[in-house]
Steps between C-alpha positions, in 0.01 A plus 500: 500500500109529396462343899791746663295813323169360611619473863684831511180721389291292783736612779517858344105507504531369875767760619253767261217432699639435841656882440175556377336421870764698640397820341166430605572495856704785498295717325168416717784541776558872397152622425344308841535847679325709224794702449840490323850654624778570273698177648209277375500605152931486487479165667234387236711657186782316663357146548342531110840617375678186661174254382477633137327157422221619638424802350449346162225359640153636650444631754868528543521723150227723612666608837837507421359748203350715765792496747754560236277848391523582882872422523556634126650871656639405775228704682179384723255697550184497716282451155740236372461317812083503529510413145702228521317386798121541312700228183629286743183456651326486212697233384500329795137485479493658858397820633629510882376816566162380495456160594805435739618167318822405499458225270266559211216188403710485187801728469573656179250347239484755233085474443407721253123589662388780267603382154186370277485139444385382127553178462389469137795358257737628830781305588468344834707303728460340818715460781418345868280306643083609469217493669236423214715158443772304334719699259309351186157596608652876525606486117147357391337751691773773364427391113123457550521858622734582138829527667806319283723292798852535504702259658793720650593865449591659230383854284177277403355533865279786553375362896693304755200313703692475847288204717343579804712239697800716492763461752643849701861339383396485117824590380623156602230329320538360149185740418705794620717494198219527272406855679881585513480425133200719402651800763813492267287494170281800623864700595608433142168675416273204375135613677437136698314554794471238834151444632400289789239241477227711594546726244492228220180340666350842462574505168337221397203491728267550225592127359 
C-alpha cells in the first residue's frame, strides 16, 4: 500500500508540473503582444478552472487569484485588463513592452530585489546550483556570515538563496519545488523572501 501511495503522489507531482509548463506557455502566449482581449482572460479562467491542481501551487495560485478578481463580476473592463496584463508580466518575470522577448532568461522567478537581507540568526535555505561552489561551501560561508541553515522549507526560513545556474524551465527541476514551497508559505502570510545568488554574495561580501 505504503509503495501504491508512494507511486500515486509521484505521477500526481508529474501531471502537477507538466500542467504547470502548460500555464507557462500559455500565459507568455497571451501577454507576447503587450496587450490582453477579453477572450484571453475567459480562456485563461477556463483552462485554471479545468486544471485546479495547479492553482494550489505558485505561480499557478497567484494568476488564477488575479484572473478570478477579473472574472469575479462577470464584467471586463479596460483597467481590469492592463492590470491583469502588468501581474502577469510581473509574474512572468517579463516585460514585453520593453524588451520584445518572447521568452524571458528565467520566466516567473519571484526575486524579491528590494527586501533587506540580515543574515544574523536568519533562517536560510539554499536551493540550486551556485557559482561560489559546492552546496557545503555555501552553508560555511552562510554560518561564518551568522546565518542558521535550514535544510528544506518551512516557517523557520527567512531567505531562499536561489543558485545562479538556474534553468529558464525551473519549475521542472527538483529545486523548483523548494521556491513553489516558499511562494505558498509567503501566500499563507509567513514573510520568506527569494533572493538570487548575487544578492546573498552581496550580503556577505564583507567576510
Amino acid at each position: 500500500m505504503t509503495n501504491e501511495w508512494a507511486v500515486a503522489n509521484v505521477v500526481q507531482n508529474r501531471q502537477v508540473t507538466r500542467a504547470a509548463q502548460v500555464l507557462d506557455g500559455l500565459v507568455l502566449g497571451v501577454i507576447a503582444d503587450g496587450e490582453l482581449n477579453d477572450r484571453e482572460v475567459q480562456m485563461l479562467g477556463t483552462w485554471l478552472s479545468e486544471n485546479e491542481a495547479v492553482t494550489r501551487i505558485w505561480p499557478g495560485s497567484a494568476i488564477a487569484e488575479h484572473v478570478r478578481q477579473v472574472l469575479a463580476d462577470g464584467v471586463i473592463t479596460a483597467d481590469e485588463r492592463t492590470s491583469l496584463l502588468a501581474a502577469l508580466q510581473s509574474i512572468m518575470n517579463s516585460d514585453f513592452a520593453e524588451t520584445g522577448a518572447v521568452a524571458p532568461e528565467v520566466a516567473g522567478l519571484p526575486y524579491d530585489e528590494a527586501c533587506e537581507i540580515a543574515l544574523r540568526d536568519a533562517g536560510l535555505c539554499l536551493t540550486g546550483e551556485f557559482l561560489y561552489g559546492t552546496r557545503s561551501s555555501c552553508e560555511r560561508l552562510s554560518e561564518k556570515g551568522g546565518a542558521v541553515i535550514r535544510p528544506s522549507i518551512s516557517k523557520k526560513v527567512r531567505y531562499l538563496v536561489v543558485g545562479t545556474h538556474v534553468s529558464p524551465n525551473w519549475i521542472a527541476e527538483s529545486y523548483g519545488r523548494k521556491i513553489q514551497d516558499a511562494m505558498a508559505l509567503r501566500e499563507k502570510g509567513h514573510d520568506i523572501f527569494v533572493i538570487p545568488e548575487r544578492r546573498w554574495m552581496e550580503a556577505l561580501s564583507g567576510l
